[in-house]
PyMOL Python script that loads the backbone (N, CA, C, O; Angstrom):
from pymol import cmd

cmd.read_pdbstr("""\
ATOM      1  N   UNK A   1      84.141 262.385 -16.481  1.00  0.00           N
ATOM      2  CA  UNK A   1      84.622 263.306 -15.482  1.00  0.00           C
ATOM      3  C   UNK A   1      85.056 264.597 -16.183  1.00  0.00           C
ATOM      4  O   UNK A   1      85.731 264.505 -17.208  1.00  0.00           O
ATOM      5  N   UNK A   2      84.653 265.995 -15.614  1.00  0.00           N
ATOM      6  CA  UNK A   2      85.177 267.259 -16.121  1.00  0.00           C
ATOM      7  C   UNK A   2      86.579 267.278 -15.743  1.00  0.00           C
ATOM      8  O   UNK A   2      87.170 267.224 -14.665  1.00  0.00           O
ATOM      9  N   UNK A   3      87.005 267.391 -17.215  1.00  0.00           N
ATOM     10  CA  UNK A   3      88.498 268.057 -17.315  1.00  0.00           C
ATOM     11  C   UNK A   3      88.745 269.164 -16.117  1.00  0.00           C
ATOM     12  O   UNK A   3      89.869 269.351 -15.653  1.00  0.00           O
ATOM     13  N   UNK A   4      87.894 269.685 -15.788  1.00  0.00           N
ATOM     14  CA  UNK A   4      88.407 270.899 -15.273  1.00  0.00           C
ATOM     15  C   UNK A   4      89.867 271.865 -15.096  1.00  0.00           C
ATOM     16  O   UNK A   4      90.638 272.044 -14.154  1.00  0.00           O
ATOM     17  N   UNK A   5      89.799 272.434 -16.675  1.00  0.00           N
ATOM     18  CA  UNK A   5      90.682 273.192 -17.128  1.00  0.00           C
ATOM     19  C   UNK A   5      91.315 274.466 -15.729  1.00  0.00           C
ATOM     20  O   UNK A   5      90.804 274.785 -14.655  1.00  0.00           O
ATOM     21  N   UNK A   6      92.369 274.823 -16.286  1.00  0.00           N
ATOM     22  CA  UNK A   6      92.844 275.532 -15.042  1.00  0.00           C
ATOM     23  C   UNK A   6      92.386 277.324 -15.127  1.00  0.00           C
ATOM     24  O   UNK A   6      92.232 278.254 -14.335  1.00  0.00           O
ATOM     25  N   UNK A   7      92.309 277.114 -16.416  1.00  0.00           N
ATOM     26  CA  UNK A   7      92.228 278.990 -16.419  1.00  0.00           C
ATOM     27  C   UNK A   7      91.081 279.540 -17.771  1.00  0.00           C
ATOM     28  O   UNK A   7      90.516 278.884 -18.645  1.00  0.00           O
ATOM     29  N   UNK A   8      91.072 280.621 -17.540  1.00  0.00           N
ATOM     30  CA  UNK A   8      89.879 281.324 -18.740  1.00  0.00           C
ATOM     31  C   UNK A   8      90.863 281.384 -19.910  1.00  0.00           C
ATOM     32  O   UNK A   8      91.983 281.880 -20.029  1.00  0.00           O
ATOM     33  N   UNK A   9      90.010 280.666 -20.782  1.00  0.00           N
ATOM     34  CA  UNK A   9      90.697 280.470 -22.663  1.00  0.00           C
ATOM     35  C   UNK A   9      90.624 282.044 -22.386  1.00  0.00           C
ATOM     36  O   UNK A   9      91.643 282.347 -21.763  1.00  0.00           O
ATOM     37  N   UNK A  10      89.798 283.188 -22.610  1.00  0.00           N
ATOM     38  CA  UNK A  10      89.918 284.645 -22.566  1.00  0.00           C
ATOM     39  C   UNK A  10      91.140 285.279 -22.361  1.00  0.00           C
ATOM     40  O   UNK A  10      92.041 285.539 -23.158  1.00  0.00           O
ATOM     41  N   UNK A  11      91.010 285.518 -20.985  1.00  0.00           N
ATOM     42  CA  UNK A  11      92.220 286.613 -20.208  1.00  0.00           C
ATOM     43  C   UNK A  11      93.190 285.391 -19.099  1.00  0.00           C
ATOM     44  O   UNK A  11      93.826 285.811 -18.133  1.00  0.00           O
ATOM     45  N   UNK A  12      93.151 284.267 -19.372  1.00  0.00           N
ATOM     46  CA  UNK A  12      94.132 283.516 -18.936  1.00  0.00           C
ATOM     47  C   UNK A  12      94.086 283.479 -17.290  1.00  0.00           C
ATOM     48  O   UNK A  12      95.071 283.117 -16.647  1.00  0.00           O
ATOM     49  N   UNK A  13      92.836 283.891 -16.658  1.00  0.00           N
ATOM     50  CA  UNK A  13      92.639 284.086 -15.360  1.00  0.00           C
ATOM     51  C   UNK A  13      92.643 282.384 -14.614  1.00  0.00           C
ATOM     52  O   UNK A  13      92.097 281.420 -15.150  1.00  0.00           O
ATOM     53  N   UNK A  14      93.278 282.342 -13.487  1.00  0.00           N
ATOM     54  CA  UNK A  14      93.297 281.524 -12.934  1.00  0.00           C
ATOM     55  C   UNK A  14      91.731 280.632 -12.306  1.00  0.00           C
ATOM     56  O   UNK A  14      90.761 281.341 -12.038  1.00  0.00           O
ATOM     57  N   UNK A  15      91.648 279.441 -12.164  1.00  0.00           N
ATOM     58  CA  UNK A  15      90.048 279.153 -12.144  1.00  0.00           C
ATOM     59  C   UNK A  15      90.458 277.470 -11.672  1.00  0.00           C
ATOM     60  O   UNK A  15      90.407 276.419 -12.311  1.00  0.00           O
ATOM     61  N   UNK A  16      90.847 277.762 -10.357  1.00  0.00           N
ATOM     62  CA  UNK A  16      91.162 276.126  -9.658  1.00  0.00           C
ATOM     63  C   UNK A  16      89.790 275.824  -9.399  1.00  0.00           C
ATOM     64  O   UNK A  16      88.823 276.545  -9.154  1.00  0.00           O
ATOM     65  N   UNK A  17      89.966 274.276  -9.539  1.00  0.00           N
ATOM     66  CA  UNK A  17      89.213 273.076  -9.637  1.00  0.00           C
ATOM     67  C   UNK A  17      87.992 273.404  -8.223  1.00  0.00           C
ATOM     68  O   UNK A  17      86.762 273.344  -8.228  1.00  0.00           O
ATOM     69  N   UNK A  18      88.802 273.697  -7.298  1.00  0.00           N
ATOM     70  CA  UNK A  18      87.401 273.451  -6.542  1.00  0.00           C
ATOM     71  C   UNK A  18      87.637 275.005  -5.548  1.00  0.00           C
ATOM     72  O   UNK A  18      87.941 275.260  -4.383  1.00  0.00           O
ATOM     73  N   UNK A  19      87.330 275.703  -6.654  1.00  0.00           N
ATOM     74  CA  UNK A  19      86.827 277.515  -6.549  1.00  0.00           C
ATOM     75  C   UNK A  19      85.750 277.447  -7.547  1.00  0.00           C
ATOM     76  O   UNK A  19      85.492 276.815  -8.572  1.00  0.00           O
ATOM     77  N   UNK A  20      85.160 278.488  -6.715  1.00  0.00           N
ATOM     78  CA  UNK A  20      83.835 278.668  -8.165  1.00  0.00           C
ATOM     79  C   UNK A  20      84.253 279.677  -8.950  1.00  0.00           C
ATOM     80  O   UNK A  20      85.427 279.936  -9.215  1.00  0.00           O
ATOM     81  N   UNK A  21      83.407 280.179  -9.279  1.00  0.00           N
ATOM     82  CA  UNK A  21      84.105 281.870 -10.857  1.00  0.00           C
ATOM     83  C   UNK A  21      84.065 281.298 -11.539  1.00  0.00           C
ATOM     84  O   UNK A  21      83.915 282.106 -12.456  1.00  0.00           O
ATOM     85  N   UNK A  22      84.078 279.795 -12.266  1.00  0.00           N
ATOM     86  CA  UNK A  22      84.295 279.488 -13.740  1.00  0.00           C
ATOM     87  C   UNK A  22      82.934 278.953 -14.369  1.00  0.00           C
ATOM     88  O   UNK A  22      82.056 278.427 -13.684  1.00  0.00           O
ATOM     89  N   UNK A  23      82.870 279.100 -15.445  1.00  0.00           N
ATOM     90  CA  UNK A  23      81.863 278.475 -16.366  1.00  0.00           C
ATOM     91  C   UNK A  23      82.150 278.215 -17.731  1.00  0.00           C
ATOM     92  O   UNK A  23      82.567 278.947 -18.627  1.00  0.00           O
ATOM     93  N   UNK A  24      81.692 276.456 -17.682  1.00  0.00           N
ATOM     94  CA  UNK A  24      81.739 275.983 -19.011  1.00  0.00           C
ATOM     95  C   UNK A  24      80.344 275.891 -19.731  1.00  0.00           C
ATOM     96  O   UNK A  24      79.214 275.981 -19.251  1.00  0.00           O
ATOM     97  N   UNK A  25      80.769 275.679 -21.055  1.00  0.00           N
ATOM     98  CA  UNK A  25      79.685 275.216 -22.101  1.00  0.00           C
ATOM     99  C   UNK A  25      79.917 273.880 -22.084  1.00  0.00           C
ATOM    100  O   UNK A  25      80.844 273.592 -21.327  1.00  0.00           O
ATOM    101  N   UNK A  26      79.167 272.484 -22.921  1.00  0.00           N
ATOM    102  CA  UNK A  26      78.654 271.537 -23.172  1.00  0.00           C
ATOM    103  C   UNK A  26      80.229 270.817 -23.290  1.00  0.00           C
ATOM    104  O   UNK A  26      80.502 269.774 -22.697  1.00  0.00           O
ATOM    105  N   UNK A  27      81.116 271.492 -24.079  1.00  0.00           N
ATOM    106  CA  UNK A  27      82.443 271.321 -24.731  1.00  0.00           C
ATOM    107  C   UNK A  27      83.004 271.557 -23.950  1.00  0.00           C
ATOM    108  O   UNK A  27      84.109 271.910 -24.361  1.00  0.00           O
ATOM    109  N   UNK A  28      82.899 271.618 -22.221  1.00  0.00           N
ATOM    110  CA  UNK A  28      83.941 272.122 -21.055  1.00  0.00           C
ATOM    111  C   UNK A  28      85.015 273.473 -21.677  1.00  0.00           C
ATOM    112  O   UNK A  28      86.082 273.752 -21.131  1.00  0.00           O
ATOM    113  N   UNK A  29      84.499 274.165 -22.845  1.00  0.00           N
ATOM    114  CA  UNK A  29      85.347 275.634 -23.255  1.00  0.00           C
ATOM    115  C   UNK A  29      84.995 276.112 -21.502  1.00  0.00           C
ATOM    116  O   UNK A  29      83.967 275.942 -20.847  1.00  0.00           O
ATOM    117  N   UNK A  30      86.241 276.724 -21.142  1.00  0.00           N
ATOM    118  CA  UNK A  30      86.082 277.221 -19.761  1.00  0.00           C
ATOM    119  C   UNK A  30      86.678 278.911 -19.346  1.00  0.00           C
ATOM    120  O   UNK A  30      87.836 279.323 -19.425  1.00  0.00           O
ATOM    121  N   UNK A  31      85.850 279.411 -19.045  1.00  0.00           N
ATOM    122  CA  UNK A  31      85.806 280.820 -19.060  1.00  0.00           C
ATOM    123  C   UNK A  31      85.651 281.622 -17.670  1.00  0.00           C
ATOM    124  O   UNK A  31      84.858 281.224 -16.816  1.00  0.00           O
ATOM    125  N   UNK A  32      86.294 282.551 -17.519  1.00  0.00           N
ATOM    126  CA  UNK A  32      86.240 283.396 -16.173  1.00  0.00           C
ATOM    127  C   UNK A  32      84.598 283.334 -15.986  1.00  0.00           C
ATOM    128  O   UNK A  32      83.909 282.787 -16.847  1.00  0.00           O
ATOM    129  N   UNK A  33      83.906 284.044 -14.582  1.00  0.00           N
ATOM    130  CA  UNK A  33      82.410 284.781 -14.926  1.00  0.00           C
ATOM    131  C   UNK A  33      82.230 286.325 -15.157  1.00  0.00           C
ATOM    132  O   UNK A  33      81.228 287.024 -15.310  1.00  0.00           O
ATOM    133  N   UNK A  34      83.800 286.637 -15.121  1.00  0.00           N
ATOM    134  CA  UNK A  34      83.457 288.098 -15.803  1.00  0.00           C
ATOM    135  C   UNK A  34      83.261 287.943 -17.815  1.00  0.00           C
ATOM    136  O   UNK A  34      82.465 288.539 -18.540  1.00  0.00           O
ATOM    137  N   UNK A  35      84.485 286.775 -18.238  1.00  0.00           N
ATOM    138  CA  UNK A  35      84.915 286.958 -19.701  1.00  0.00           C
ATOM    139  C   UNK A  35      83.226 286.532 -19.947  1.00  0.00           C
ATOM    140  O   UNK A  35      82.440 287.275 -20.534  1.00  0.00           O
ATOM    141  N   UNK A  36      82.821 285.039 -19.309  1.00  0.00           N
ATOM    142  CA  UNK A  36      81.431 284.898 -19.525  1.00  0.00           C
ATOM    143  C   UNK A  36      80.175 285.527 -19.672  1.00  0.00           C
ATOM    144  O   UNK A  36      79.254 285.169 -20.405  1.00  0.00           O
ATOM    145  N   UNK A  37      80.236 286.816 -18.659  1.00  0.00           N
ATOM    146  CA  UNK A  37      79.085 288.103 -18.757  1.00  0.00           C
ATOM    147  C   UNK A  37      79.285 288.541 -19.871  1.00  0.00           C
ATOM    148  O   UNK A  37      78.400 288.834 -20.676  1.00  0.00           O
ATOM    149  N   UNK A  38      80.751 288.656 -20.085  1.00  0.00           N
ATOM    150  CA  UNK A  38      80.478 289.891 -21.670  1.00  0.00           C
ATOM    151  C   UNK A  38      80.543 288.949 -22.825  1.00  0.00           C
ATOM    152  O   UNK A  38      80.610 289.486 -23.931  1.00  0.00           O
ATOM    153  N   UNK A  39      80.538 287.921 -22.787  1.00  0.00           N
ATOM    154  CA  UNK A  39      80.747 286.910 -24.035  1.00  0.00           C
ATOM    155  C   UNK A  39      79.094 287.057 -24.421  1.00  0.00           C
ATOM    156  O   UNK A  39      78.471 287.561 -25.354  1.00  0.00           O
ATOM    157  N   UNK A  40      78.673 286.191 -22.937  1.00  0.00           N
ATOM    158  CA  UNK A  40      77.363 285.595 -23.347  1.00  0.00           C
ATOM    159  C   UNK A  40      76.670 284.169 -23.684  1.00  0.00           C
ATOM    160  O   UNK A  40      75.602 283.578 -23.527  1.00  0.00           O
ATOM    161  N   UNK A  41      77.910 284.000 -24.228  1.00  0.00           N
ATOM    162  CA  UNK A  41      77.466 282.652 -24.824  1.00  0.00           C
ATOM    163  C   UNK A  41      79.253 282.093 -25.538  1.00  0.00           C
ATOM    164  O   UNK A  41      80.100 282.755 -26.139  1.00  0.00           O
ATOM    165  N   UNK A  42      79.240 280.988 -25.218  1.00  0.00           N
ATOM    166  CA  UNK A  42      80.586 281.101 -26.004  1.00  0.00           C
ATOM    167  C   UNK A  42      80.994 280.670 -27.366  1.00  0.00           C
ATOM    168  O   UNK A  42      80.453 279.912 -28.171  1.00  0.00           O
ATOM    169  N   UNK A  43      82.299 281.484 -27.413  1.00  0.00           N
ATOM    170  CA  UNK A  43      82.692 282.051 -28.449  1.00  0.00           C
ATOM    171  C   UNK A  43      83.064 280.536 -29.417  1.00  0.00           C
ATOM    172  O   UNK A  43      82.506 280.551 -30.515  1.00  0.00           O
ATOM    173  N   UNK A  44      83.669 279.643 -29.217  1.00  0.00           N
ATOM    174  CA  UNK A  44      84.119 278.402 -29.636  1.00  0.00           C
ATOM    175  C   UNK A  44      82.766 277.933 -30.653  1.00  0.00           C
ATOM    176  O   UNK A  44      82.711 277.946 -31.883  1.00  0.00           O
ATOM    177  N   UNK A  45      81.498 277.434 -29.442  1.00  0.00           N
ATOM    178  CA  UNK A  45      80.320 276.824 -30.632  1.00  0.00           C
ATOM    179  C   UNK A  45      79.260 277.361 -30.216  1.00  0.00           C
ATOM    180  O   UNK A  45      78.231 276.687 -30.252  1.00  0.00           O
ATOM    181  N   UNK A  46      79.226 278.600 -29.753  1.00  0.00           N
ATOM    182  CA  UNK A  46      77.694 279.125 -28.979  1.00  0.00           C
ATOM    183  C   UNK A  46      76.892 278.640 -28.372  1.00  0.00           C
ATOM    184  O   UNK A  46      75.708 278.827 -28.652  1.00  0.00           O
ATOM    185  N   UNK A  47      77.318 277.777 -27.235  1.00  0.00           N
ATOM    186  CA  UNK A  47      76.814 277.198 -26.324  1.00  0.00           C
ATOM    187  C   UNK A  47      76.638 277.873 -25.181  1.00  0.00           C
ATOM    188  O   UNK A  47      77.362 278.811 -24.848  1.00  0.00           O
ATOM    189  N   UNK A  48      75.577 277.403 -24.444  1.00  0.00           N
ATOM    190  CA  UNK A  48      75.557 278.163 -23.312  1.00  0.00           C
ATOM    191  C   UNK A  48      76.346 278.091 -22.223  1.00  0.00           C
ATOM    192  O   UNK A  48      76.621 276.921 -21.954  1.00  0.00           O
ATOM    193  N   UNK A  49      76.951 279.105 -21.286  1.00  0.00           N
ATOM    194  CA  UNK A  49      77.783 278.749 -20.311  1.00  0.00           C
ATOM    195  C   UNK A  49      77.067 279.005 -18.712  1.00  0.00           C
ATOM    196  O   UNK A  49      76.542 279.954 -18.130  1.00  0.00           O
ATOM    197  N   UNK A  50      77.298 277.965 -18.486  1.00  0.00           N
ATOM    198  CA  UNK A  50      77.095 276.950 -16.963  1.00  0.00           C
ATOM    199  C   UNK A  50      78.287 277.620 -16.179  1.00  0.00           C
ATOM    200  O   UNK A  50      79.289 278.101 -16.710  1.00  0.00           O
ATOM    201  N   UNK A  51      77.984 277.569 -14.666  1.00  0.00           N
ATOM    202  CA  UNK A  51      78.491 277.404 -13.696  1.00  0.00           C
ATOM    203  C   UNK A  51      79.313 276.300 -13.610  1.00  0.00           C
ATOM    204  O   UNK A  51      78.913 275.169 -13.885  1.00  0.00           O
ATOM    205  N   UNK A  52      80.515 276.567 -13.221  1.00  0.00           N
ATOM    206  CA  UNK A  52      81.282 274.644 -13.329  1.00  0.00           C
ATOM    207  C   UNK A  52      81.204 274.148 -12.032  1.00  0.00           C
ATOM    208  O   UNK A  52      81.338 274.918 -11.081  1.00  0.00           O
ATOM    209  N   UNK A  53      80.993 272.899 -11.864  1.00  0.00           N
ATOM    210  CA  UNK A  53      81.103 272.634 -10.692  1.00  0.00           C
ATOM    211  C   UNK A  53      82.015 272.434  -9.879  1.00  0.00           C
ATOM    212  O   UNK A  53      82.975 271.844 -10.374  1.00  0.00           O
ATOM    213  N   UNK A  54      82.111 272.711  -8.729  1.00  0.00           N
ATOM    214  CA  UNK A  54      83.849 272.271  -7.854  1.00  0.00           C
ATOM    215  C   UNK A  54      84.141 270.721  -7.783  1.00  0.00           C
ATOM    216  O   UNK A  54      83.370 269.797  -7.525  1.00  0.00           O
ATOM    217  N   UNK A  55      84.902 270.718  -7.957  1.00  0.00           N
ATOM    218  CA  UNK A  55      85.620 269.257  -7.176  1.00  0.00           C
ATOM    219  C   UNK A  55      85.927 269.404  -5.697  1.00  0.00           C
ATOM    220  O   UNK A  55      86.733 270.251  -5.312  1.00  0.00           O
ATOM    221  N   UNK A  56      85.391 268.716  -4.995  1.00  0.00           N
ATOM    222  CA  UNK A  56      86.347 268.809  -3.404  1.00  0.00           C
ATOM    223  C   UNK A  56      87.375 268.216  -3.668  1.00  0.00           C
ATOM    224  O   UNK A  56      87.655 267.196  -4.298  1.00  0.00           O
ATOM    225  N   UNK A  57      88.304 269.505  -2.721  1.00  0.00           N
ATOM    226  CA  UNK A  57      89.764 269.312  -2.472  1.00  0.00           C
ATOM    227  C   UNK A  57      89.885 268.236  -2.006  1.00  0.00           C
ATOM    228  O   UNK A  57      90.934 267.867  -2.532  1.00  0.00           O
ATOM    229  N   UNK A  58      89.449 267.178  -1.171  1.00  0.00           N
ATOM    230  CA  UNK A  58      89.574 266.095  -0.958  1.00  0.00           C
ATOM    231  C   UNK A  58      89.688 265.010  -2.155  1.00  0.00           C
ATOM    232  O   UNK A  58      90.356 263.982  -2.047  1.00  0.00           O
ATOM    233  N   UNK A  59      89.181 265.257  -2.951  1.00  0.00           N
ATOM    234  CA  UNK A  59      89.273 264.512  -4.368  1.00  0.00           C
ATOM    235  C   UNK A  59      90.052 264.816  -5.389  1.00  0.00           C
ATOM    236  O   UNK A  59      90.050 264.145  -6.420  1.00  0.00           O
ATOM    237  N   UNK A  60      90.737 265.772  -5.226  1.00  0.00           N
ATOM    238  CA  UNK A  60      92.002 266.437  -6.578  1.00  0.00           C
ATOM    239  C   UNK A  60      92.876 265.540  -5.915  1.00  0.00           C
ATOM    240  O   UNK A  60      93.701 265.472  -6.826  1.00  0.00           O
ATOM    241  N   UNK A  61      93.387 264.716  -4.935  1.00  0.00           N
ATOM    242  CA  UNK A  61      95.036 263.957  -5.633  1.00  0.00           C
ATOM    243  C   UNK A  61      94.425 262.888  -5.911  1.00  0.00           C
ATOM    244  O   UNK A  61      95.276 262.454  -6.688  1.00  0.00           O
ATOM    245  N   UNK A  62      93.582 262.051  -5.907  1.00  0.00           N
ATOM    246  CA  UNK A  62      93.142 260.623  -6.772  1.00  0.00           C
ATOM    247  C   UNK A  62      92.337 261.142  -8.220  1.00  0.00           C
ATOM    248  O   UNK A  62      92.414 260.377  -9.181  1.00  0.00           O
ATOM    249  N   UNK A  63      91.431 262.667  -8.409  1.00  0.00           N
ATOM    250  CA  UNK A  63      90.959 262.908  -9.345  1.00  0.00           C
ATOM    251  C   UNK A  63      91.498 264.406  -9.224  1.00  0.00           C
ATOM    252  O   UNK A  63      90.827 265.280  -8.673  1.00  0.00           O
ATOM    253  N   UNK A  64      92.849 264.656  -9.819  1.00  0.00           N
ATOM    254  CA  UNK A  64      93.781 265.561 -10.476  1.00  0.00           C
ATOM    255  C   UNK A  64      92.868 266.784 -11.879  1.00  0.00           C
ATOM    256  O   UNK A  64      92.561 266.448 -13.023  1.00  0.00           O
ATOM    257  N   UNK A  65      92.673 268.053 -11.273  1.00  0.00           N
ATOM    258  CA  UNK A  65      92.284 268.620 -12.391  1.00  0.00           C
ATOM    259  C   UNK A  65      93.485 268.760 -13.545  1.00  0.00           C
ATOM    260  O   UNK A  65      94.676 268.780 -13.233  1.00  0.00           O
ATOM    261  N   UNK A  66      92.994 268.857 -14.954  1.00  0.00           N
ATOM    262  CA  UNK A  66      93.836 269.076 -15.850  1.00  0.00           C
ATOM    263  C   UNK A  66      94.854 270.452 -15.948  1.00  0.00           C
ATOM    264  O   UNK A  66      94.346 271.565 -15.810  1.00  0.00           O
ATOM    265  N   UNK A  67      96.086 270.329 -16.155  1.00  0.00           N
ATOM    266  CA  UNK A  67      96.966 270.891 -15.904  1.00  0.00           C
ATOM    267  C   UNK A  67      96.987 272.181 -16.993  1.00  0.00           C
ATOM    268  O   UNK A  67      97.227 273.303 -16.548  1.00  0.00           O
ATOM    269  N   UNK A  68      96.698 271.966 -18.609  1.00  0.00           N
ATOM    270  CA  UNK A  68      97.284 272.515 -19.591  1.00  0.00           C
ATOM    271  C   UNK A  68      96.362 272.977 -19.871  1.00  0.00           C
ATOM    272  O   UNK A  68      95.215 272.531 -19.918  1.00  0.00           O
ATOM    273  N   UNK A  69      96.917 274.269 -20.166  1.00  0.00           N
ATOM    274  CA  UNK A  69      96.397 275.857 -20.389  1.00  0.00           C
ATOM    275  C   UNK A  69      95.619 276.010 -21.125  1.00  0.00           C
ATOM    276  O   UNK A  69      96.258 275.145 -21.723  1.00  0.00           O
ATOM    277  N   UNK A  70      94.435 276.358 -22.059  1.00  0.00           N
ATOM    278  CA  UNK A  70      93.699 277.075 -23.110  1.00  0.00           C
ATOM    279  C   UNK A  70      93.575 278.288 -23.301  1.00  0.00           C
ATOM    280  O   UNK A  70      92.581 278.891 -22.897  1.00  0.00           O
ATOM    281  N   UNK A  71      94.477 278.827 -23.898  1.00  0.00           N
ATOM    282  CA  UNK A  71      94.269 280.186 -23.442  1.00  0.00           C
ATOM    283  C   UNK A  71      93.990 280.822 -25.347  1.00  0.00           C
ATOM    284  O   UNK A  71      94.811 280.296 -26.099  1.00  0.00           O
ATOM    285  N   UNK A  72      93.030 281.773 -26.049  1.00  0.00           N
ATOM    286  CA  UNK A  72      92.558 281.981 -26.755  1.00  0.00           C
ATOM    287  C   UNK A  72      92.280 283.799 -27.027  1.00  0.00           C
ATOM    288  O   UNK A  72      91.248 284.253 -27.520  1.00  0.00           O
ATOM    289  N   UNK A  73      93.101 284.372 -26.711  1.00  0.00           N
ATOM    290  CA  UNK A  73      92.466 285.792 -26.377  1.00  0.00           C
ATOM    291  C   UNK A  73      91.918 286.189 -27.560  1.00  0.00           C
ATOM    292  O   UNK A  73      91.060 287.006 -27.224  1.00  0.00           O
ATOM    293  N   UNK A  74      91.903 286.044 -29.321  1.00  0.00           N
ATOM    294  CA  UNK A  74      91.924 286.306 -30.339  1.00  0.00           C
ATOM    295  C   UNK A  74      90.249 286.209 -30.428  1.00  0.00           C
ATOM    296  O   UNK A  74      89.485 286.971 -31.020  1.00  0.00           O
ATOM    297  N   UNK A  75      90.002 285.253 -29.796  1.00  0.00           N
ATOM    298  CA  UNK A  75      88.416 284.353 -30.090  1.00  0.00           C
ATOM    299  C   UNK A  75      87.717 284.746 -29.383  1.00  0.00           C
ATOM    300  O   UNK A  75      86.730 284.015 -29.297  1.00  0.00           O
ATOM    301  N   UNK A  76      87.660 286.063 -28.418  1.00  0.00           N
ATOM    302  CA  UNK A  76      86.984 286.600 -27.608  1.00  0.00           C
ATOM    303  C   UNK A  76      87.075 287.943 -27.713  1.00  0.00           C
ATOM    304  O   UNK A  76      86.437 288.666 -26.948  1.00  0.00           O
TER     305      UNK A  76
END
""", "prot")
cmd.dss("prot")
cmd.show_as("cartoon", "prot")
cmd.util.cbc("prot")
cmd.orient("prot")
């Protein structure tokens, strides 16, 4: 199951579980789709970044997205 991190490692932008705007690489590194346009590819292992998929809100209180932050601005 995707972690589905809460916000862009980048600019710390908010990126709930079942909104779209986010995209991970292979490694769920999870990134705005603006930090993603100008990245390209991400910065962690140069993987390509994906669209993440939503969770339905119906499914976050038995499958809870992950709470804790990644936030990285240095690496971008």
């Amino acid at each position: 199951m995707l972690a589905m991190r809460p916000g862009c490692e980048c600019c710390d932008a908010d990126l709930p579980a079942d909104a779209g705007g986010a995209m991970i690489c292979s490694f769920e590194c999870t990134f705005c789709a603006a930090c993603a346009a100008r990245l390209g590819a991400c910065p962690n292992c140069g993987g390509e970044l994906l669209a993440r998929p939503r969770r339905p809100a119906a499914k976050l209180p038995s499958y809870p997205a992950q709470t804790a932050r990644v936030h990285k601005p240095g690496g971008c």
